[in-house]
N, C-alpha and C positions, 0 to 999 in steps of 0.2 A: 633588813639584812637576812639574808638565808642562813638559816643554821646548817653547818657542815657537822657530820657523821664523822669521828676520827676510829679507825680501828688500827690498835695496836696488835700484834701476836710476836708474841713470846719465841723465841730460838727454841729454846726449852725450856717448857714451864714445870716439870716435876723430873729434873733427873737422877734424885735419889732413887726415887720409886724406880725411873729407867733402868738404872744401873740395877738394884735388886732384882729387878726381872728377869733380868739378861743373865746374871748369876746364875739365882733357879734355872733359868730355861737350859746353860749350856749344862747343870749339871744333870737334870731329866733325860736330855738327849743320851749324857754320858752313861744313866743306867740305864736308858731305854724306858723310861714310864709313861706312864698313860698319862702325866699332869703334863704333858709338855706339850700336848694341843692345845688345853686349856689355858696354859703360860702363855703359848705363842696370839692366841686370838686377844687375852689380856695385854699384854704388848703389844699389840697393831693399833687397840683400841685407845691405850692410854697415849702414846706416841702422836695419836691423831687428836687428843682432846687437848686445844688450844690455852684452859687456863691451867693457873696452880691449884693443887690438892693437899692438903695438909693432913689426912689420916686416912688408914684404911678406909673409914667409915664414907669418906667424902669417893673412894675409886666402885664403891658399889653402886654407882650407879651406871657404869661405865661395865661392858661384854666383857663377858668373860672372867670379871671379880665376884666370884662364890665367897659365900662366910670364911671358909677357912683361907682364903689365899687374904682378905681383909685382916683375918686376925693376924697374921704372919706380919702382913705390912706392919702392922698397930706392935707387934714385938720389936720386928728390927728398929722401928722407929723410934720407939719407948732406947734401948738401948743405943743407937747413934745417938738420942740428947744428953745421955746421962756422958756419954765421952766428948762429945761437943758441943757447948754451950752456942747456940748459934739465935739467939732469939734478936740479938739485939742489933748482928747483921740481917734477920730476916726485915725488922722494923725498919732498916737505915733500906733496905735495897727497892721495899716498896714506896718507900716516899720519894726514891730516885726514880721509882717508875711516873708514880704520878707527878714528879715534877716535871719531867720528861715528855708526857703527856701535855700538859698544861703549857709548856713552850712551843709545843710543836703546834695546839691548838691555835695559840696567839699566831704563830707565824701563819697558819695561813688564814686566817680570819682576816689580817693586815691584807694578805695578798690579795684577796677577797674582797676586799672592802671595795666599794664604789664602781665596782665592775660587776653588771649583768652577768649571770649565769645563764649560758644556752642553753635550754633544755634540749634532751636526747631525742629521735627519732620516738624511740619506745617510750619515753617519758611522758611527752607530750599526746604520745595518742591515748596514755593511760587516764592524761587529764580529763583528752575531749570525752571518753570514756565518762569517767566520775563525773562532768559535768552534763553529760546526755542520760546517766541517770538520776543525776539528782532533780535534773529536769519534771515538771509538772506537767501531765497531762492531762487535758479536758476535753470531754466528749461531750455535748449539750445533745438531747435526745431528738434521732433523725439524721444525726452525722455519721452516722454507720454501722457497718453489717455485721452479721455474726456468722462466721465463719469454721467449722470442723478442721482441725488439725492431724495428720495421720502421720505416726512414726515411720520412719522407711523401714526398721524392721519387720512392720506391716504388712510392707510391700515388699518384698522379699525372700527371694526363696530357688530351692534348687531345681524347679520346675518352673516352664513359665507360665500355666497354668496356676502354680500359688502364687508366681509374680502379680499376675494381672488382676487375681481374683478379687484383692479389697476394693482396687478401683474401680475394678471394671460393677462392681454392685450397688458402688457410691454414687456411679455416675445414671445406673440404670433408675436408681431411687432419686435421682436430681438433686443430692444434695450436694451445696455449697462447700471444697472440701480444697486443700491442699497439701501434698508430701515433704516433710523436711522430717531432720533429726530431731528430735523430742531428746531432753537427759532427763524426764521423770515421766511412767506413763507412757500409753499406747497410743490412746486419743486423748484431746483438749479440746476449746473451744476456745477462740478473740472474737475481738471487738476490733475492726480495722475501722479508720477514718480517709478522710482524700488524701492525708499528708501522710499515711503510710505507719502512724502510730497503729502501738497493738498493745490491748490491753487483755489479758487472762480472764477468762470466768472461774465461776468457784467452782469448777467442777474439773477430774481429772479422770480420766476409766482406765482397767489395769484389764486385758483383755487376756482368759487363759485359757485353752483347749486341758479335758479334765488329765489327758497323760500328758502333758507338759506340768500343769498343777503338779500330780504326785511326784514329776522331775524334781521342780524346784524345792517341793518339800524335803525329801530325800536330800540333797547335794546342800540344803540350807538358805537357796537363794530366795522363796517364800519371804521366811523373815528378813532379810535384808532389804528384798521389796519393799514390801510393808512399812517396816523403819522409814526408809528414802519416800515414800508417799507421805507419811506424816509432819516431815519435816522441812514437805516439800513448800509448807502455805497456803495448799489451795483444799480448805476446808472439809469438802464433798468428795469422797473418795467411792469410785463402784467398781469392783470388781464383777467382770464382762465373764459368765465363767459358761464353756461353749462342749455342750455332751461331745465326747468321742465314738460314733457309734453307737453300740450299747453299753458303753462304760464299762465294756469289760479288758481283760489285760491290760491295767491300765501302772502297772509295779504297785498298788498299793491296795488294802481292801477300799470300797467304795464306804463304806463306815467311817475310817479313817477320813478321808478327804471332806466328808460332807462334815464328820467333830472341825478339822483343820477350820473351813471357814465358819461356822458357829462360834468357834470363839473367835477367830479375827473381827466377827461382829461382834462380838460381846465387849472385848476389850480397846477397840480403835472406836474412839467418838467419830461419825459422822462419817462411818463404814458403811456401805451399802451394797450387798448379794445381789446381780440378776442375772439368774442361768437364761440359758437360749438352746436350742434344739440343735441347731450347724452355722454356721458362719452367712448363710445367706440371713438367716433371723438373726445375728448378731447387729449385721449392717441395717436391720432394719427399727431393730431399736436406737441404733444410733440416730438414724435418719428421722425418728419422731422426736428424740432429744432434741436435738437440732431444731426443727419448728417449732417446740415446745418453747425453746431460750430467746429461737425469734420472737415468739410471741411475749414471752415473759418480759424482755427488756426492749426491742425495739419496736415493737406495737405499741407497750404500757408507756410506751415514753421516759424510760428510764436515762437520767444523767451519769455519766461514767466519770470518773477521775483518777489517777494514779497514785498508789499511797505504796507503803515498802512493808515490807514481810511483819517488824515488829507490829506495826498498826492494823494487818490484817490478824495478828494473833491476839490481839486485843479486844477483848470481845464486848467492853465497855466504850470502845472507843465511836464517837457521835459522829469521828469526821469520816468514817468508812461506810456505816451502814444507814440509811432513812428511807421514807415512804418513796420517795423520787429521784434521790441518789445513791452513788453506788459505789466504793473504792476498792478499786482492784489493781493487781500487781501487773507490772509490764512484762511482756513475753522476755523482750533479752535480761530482764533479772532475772527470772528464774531460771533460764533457762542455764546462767551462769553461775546458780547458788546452787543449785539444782544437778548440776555436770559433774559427772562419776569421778573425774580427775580434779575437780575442785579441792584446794587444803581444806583438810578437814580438823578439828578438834583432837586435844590427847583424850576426852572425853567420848566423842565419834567412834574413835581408833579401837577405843578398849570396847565399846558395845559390839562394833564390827568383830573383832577378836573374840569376842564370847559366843557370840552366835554358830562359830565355827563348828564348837564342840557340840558333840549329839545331846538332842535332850533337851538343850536349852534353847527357850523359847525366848522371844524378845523382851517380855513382860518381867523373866527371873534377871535376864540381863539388866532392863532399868533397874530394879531392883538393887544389885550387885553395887552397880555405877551410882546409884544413889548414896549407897553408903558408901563406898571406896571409889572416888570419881576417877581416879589415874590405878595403875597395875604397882605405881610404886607405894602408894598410899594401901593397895592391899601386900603387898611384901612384906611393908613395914609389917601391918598387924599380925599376918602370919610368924615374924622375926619376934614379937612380941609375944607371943603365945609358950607357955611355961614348957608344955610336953610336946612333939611330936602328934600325938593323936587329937588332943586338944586343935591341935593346928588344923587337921583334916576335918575335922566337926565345926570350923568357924564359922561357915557360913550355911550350916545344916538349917537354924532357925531364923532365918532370913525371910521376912514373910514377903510375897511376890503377889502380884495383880490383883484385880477387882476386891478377888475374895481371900486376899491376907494366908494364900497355904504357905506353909514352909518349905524352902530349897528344898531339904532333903538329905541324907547324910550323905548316899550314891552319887548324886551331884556336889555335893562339897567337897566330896573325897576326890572327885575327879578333876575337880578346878584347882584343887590342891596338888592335884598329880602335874599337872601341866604347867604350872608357874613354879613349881619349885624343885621341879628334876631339873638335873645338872648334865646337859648332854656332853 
């Protein structure tokens, strides 16, 4: 029997809190103050949030409820009990909910009963989906080739001259290559067989001209890069990093840029540097990687199989790595876990969110997210916190990366600035 999902929503599930809102709000409008944007955004928010809330404390997590509009609630509310004792209709009105539930469940369970449920268009292709990757696959060595993958951002461009140019070098160097969209990385490498499977090698290249580097350092996309290669599964990360010129005007000192990737090696296991002169030697170390990977796995005679992200992060795990076999991730899951519009984690979200601010590198971010994995879990602490300055210093001795330094007070002050102004 199929279990059915019942969702109930509430007419109104907090209209005391409603009704106080609306009070505050028409009286702000009536002196004209400054709380009555912040009423109204509280309002929109709370109106739209489907359950019951029982105290100030429970509306902070909901836009637009600051401490003091929380405490306000926690007063008026403190005094409507003490004139209306209503506890013991709250208890009778939720057992009518849930009996209400629990009937309506039964009726269509009955309705349910012994009758097939059609799956949807989109339901059923989500099956064939989960069932084409839960799927196994196996390459016995000889059954296929290795092939270069090239993101079309590659190919790409406002000239057609830089359109043509990746191809046109890949095909001049005879290497085996094709264009599709990539969601992590520049270039990759498969493993195609006769049946059209594609298996990932462990290697991914993140390919940079040195003023695009100081771009994305500047604007912060660097470290989001970075993050999204790590997390991507495929072990062997190189950064392709391709002189401009003379690496002059490039918006950053050249100092800068060459520190930037030093520590990107320092701190990413299984990061690997290799500059190139111009984009024709760029293509051209590809093109030796490329017969290198032939050589390594379909000369050596290597066996492929398909195993899924946790098993390749496993680095004890027997059934991914041996003398003659090999377990590697399929191109369409990564390339699905992997896709910039992918759900991501409240965990993800807040790394992503920290990175924004200047300064902060991805290493002080884990950091951050290590101790306070969600923004509300650092609230809380900060709401904890006895003084005001105390509050800005919280995360000053926060020790971050390799070598254990401290946030720093400038950056605590400032992560403090930003999660707890009240626009």
């Amino acid at each position: 029997m199929n279990a059915t999902r019942l969702e109930i929503k509430l007419k109104e599930p907090n209209p005391l809190f409603t009704l106080w809102l609306e009070r505050w709000l028409r009286e702000a409008e009536q002196r004209n103050q400054k709380s009555q944007h912040q009423l109204r955004k509280a309002l929109a928010a709370l109106r739209s949030y489907p359950l019951p809330l029982y105290s100030g404390r429970d509306c902070a997590m909901l836009r637009g409820f600051g401490a003091t509009l929380c405490q306000l609630i926690d007063a008026e509310l403190h005094a409507h009990q003490l004139t209306v004792n209503n506890a013991n209709e709250q208890r009778a009105y939720e057992k009518q909910v849930q009996q209400v539930a629990k009937t309506v469940q039964n009726k269509q369970k009955q309705k349910e009963k012994g009758k097939p449920k059609k799956l949807t268009k989109k339901a059923q292709q989500a099956l064939d989906e989960a069932e084409q990757r839960a799927r196994i696959v196996q390459m016995p060595a000889g059954s296929y080739d290795i092939l270069l993958l090239v993101d079309t951002q590659e190919t790409s461009g406002k000239h057609k001259r830089v359109l043509d140019q990746t191809r046109g070098y890949l095909q001049t160097l005879q290497v085996p290559h094709e264009v599709r969209r990539l969601t992590v990385g520049d270039f990759l490498w498969i493993a195609r067989n006769a049946a059209g499977d594609e298996l990932v090698l462990p290697y991914v290249v993140e390919r940079k001209r040195m003023d695009d580097l100081a771009s994305s350092i500047r604007d912060g996309r660097f470290h989001e890069q970075k993050h999204r290669l790590r997390q991507c599964g495929l072990p062997q990360i190189i950064y392709l990093i391709e002189d401009y010129g003379d690496n002059e005007q490039l918006g950053l000192p050249l100092e800068s840029l060459q520190q930037a990737l030093a520590n990107a090696q320092m701190h990413t296991p299984g990061l690997q540097v290799v500059r190139s002169e111009n984009h024709y030697r760029s293509m051209c170390y590809l093109a030796g990687m490329t017969a290198a990977l032939h050589q390594l796995y379909t000369q050596a005679g290597k066996t492929l199989h398909s195993v899924d992200k946790q098993q390749i992060e496993s680095s004890s795990s027997s059934s991914c790595w041996s003398a003659t076999k090999l377990g590697l991730l399929k191109f369409r899951a990564l390339y699905e876990d992997s896709a910039r519009n992918a759900q991501l984690t409240v965990r993800e979200l807040f790394v992503q969110q920290l990175l924004q601010l200047h300064s902060l590198s991805l290493d002080r971010a884990l950091a951050i997210v290590k101790r306070y994995a969600t923004p509300r879990l650092l609230l809380d602490a900060y709401a904890a916190c006895a003084t005001e300055a105390e509050a800005q210093l919280l995360l000053s001795k926060l020790c971050c990366g390799a070598l254990e330094r401290p946030l720093g007070e400038k950056l605590s002050q400032c992560i403090h600035r930003f999660y707890c102004t009240h626009w």
